[in-house]
N, C-alpha and C positions, 0 to 999 in steps of 0.2 A: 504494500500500500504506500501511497503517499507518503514524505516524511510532516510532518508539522510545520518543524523550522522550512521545509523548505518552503511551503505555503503560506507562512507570515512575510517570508522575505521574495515570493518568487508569482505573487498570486495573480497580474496579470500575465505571466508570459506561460501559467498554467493555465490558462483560461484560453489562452491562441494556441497551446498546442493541443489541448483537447475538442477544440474547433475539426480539427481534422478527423475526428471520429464522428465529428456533426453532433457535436453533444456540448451545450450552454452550460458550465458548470459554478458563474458566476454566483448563483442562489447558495447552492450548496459549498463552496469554497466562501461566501459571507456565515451562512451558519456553524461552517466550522470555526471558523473566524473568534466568531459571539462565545460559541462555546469554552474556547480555549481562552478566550480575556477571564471568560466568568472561572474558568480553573483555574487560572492562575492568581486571580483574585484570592480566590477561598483557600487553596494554598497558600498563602502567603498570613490570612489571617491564619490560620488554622496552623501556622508555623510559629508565628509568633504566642496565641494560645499555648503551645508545646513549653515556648522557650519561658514564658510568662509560670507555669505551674513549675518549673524545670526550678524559677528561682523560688518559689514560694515553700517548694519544698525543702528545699536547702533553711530558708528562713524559720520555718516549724521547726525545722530539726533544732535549729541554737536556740529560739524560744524554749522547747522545752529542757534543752540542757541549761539554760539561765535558771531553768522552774516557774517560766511563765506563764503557765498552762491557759488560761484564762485568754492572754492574748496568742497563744497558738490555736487553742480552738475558735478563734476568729476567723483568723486566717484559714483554716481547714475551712473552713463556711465557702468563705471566698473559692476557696480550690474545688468544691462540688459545685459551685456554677458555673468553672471554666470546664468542668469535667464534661457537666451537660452539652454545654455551646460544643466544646472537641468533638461528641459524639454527634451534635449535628453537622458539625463540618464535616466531618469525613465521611458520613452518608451522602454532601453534596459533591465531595472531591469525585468520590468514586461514579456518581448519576452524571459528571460532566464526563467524565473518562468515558465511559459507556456509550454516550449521548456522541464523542468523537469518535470513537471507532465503529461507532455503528456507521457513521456520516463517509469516513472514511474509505469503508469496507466498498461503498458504495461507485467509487470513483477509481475507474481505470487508469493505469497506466500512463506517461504522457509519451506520443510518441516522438521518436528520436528527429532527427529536423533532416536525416535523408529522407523522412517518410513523410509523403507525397498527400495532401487532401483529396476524399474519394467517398463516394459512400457504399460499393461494393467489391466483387472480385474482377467486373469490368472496369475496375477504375486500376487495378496493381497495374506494376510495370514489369516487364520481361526486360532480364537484366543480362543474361547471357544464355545459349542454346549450342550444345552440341547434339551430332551427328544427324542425317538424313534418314526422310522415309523409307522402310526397306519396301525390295521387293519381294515376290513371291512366284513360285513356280506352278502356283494353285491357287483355287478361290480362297482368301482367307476366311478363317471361320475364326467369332469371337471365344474367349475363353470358355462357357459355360457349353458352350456345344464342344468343345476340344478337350473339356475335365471329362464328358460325358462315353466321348469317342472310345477315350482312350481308362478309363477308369480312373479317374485322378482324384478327384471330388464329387461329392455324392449332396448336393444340395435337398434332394427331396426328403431321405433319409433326417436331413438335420432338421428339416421342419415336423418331419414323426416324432422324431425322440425332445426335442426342447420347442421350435420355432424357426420362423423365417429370418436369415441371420446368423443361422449356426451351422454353419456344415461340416459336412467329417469328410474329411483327408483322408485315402485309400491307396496303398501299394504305391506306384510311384511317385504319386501325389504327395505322399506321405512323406517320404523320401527326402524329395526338394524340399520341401518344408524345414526339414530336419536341418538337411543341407546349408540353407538359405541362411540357418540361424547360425551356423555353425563358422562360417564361411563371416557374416558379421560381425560374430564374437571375436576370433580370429584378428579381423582387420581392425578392431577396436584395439584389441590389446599390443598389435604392433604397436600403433599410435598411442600406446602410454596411457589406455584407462583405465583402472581397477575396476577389475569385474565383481558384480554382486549378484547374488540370487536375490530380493526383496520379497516382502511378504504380498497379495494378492491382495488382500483386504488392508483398510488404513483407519485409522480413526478418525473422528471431527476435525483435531487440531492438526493433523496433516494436511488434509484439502483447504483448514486456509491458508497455512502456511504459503502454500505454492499458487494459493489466486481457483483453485476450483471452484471453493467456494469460498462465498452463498452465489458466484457468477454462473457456476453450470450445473448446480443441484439438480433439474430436474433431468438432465443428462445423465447423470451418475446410479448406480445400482448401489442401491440401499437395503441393509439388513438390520431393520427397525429392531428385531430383540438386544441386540448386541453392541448396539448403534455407532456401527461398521460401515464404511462403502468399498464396495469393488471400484479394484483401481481404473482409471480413463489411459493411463500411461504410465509408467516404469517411474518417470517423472516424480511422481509424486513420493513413494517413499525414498526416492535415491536422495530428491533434494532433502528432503525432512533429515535422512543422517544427520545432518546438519544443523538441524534445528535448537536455539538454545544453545549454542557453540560460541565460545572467544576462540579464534587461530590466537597463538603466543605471539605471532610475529609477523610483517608486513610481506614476508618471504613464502610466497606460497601461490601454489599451481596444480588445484584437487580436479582429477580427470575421472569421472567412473561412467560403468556401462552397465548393464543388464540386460538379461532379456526377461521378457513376460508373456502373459496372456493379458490384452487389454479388454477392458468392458463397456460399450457406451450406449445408453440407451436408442442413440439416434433417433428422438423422438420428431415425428414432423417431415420422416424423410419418406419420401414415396415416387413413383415412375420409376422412369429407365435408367436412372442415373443410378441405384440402388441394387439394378439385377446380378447377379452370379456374384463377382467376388467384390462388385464396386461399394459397396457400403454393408459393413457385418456389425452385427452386435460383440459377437466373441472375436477378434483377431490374434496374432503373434508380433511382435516387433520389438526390436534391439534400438536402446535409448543410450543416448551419450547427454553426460552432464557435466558441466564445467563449473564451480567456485573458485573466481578469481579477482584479483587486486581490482580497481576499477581502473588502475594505468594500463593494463593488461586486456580489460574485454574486449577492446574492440577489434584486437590483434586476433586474441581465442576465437571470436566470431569467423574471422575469413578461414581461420585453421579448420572447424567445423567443415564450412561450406567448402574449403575441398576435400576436407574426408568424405565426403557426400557424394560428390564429385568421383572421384576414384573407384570408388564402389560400385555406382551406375557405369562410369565406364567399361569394368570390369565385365560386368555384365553384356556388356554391348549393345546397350539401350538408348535412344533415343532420348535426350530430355532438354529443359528448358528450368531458368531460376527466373522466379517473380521475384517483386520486392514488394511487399502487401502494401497498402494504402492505409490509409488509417482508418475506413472503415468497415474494413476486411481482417486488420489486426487484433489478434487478444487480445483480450480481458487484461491480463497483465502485464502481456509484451509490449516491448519499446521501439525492438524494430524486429521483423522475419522477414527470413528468404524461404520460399514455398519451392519445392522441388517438385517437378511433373515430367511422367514419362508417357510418349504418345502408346498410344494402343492403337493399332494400324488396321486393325480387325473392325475395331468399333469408330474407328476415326475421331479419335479425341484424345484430350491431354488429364492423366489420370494423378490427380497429387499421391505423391510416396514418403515426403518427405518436410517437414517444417522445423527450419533451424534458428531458435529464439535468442535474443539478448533482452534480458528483462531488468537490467543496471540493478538500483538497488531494493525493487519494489516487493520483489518473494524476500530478500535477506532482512527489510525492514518488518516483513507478517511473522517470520522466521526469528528475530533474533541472532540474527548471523552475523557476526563481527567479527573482526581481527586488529591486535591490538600494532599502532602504529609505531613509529620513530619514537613522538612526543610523549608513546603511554597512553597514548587515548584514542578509545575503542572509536571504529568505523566501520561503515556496512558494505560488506562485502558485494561483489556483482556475480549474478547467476545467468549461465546460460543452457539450453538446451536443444536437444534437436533425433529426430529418427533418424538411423543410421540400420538397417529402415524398419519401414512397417510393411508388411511381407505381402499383404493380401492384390493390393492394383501391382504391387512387383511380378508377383509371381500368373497375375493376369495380363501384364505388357509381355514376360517371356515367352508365355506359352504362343499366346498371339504374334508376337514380331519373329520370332526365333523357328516358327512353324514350316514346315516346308511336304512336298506333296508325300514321301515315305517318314514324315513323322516330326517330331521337337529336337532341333537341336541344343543342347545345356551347354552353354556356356565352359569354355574353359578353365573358367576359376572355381568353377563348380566341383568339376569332374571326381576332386580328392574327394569331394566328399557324399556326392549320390554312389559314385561307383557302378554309373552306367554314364553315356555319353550322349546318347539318344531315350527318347518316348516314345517306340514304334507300336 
């Protein structure tokens, strides 16, 4: 979220760059405002209260070792009515705190000033695109008739056993999957990530850590007994490691990775855009997370976007980087590059991939800091991004890579399906 200080001291040039998200936040950056006079207000009395009973007590004490008892129980008088007053100051410290973070919780990110005014995904910019449309020695067919062909995914099946959204992976379907993931982890850990297994479920204070929530609650899969949610992205508890952390020292460059099962309700989503693998409720995808200085992120950021880079290449895929707009960016992000790989079956450009810098807005929900030069603590910047999400992946391969006796995989694959073709 927000910082405070930065909003006392920064309140119209947050107001122009939340413009770019098409969103007037002048109301609500004045009732934070209000809020935060009337705290520091009551703080301030409510500190003096402290320091005022702080000396009275001191004063009883030598009263009564004089044996003045008469005028110490005066003074004890006096000290239950500032006792009173303390007890209602700090009921109103706490209802302004509450009153700010709620206010707070409420306002996005501001975005970074490469990022462009826009109100949708037709407004981003395409920032760079490698390689050409292939071709084909045969009619291409899209993925869900080519998992079909050939046994690879079983779509109907996953609507028998759970719903639409879930499909089960079969033989060498299965395989790639495997593969895919395996093959990611791999080129993560060249590049210096620490890998984590994380847990699947997360608690309350993890999703707002990281900007989920209260922004995507109703996206998120909720397990009201337990008051649990399935994770939306690996994202969320890799950052939270994090969570309630001082770094000792200004020296520091935290890389981690995982892979998961992601969950997301996609409530809202429907048509064509949704068929065979293009939008799942359950997916697979390998997350890369960066905690770094804030001299450091902007460099981390480019380093992401070519490990992204290399991976798709690797693959021998088609793709294109956006640069989101601001009202196409998260909730919490500052600025994203959207990664898209064409599907030549279905004639479109299929996202795999979004790589975030989010400066210090999850480390400020977070409590993430690292202590400086001077001794005093700063908020760290967090970045993230798929490296990738498996599902339009593995529906741009089967489709691009198709050919009339079958799927060719990719060479970077090979070590690890242990076939070479999908015949």
């Amino acid at each position: 979220m927000l910082e405070i200080t930065r909003i006392r001291t920064e309140k119209e040039a947050i107001i122009e760059g939340l413009k770019k998200r098409n969103i007037d936040a002048a109301s609500t950056l004045d009732a934070i405002l209000v809020a935060d006079a009337n705290w520091r207000a009551t703080k301030t009395e409510l500190e003096s209260i402290a320091a005022e009973l702080n000396g009275l007590a001191k004063i009883i004490g030598d009263l009564f070792k004089q044996g003045k008892q008469a005028e110490a129980n005066e003074a004890k008088e006096q000290t239950a009515s500032l006792k009173t007053r303390e007890v209602e100051l700090k009921t109103k410290v706490e209802a302004f705190e509450k009153e700010i973070t709620e206010l707070l919780y409420t306002l996005p990110n501001v975005p970074n000033e490469l990022v462009k005014a826009g109100k949708n995904e037709l407004d981003n910019e395409t920032v760079f695109e490698f390689g050409s449309v292939p071709t084909f020695d045969c009619e291409p067919l899209p993925h869900w008739d080519l998992a079909k062909k050939y046994e690879l995914i079983d779509f109907e099946l996953g609507v028998k056993v759970t719903g639409a959204g879930f499909p089960f992976y079969r033989g060498k379907g299965a395989k790639l999957q495997r593969a895919l993931i395996s093959f990611f982890l791999e080129e993560a850990d060249k590049a210096g990530y620490e890998e984590f297994i994380p847990p699947l479920v997360v608690n309350e204070a993890s999703g707002y850590g990281t900007g989920q929530l209260p922004d995507k609650e109703g996206q998120m899969y909720y397990v009201a007994e337990d008051d649990f949610y399935l994770i939306p992205t690996a994202e969320v508890p890799l950052t939270n490691i994090y969570r309630d952390v001082i770094l000792p020292s200004e020296d520091f460059s935290i890389k981690l990775t995982g892979y998961t099962p992601c969950f997301r309700r996609e409530a809202g989503s429907y048509g064509k855009d949704v068929r065979g693998l293009n939008r799942l409720h359950q997916f697979d995808k390998v997350e890369i997370v960066r905690i770094e200085h804030p001299n450091n992120s902007a460099k981390a950021l480019e380093d992401m976007i070519e490990h992204v880079k290399n991976l798709l290449e690797k693959l021998g895929l088609q793709y294109r980087i956006l640069r989101l707009c601001g009202g196409d960016t998260g909730f919490a992000s500052a600025l994203t590059y959207d990664f898209e790989v064409y599907s030549a079956a279905q004639d479109k450009w299929l996202e795999v991939s979004s790589v975030s810098r989010f400066d210090t807005f999850q480390a400020n929900r977070l409590k993430l800091r690292f202590k400086g030069a001077d001794k005093k603590n700063q908020l760290c910047h967090t970045l993230n991004g798929s490296a990738l999400a498996l599902p339009r992946i593995v529906a741009a391969l089967l489709e691009n890579h198709q050919t009339a006796n079958g799927i060719a995989i990719p060479t970077a694959l090979h070590k690890f399906t242990g076939f070479t073709t999908i015949d």
